[in-house]
N, C-alpha and C positions, 0 to 999 in steps of 0.2 A: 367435499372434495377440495381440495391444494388448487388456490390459483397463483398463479405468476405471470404476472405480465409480461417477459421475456419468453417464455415455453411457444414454441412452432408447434407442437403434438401431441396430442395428451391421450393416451391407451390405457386401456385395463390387461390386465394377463393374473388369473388366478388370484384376484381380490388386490391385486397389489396396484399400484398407479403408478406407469409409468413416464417418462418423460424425454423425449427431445428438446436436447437445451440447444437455445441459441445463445451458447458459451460468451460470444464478444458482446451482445446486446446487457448478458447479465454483467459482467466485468464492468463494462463503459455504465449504467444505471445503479445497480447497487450499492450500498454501502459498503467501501473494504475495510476487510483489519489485515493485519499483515499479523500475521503468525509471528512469535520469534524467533523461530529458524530462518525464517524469509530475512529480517532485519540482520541477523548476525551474519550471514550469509550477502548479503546486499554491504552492508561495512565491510566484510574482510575480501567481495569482490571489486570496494570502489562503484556500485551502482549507486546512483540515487533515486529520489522520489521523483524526481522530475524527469529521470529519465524511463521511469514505466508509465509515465503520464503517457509521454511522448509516443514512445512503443506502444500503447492502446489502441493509437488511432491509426495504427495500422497491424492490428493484431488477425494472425491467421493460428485457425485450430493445427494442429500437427498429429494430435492423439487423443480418444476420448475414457476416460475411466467411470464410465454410468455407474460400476456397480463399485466404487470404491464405499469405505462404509467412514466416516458415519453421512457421509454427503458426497455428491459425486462431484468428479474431480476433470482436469484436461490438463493438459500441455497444451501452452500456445507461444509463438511468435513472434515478434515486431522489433520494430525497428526505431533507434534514437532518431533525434534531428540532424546526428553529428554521422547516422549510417553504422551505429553498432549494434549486430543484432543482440536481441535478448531472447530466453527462453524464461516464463514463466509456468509452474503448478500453481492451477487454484482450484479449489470446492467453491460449492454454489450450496447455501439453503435458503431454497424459497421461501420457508416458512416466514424469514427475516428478512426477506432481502438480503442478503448480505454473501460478498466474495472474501472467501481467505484466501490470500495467497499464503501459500503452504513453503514454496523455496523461488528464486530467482537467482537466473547467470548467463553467461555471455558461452554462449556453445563453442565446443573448441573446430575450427575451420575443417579441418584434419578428418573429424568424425561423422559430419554431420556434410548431404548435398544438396540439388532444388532448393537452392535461398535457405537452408537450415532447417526446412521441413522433413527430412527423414536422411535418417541414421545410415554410415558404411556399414554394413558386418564387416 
């Protein structure tokens, strides 16, 4: 069996092993790579490294994608030192330790209410 030292819950369903992540515990522990979609995206939005540092520590889930493939995925949260939110994707593989972050941005005011955790339609 898969362990992680991040995982709250570990169930079986039909030979498969599922998982309850503790999304911010794996983010903040893990090793990241940043995708480079995330990088190019982070350039042409003016984010830096230091400022998802920043936002980690105070990062809240917003949405969870368990069954994204090839690794399960979230949207999360947080905020600069400077009070600009951020919005991060990332995947989690336990296998490695390791978080991608997949894209990062600064959510538009307009679309988004509750501190930037869910959406206007």
């Amino acid at each position: 069996m898969m362990v992680a030292y991040c995982r709250n819950v570990v169930y079986t369903c039909h030979r498969m092993v599922l998982f309850t992540v503790d999304w911010i515990q794996c983010f903040r522990k893990y090793h990241r790579e940043y995708r480079a979609h995330a990088v190019q995206k982070m350039v042409e939005r003016g984010i830096s490294f230091v400022e998802i540092d920043e936002a980690s520590d105070n990062l809240r889930i917003v949405n969870e994608y368990e069954n994204d493939s090839p690794y399960p995925s979230c949207l999360a949260q947080g905020f600069t030192k400077r009070d600009r939110p951020l919005h991060m994707v990332f995947a989690v593989n336990h296998l490695i330790q390791t978080a991608y972050i997949i894209t990062v941005y600064e959510p538009e005011r307009a679309r988004w209410t509750d501190n930037f955790t869910r959406r206007i339609e």
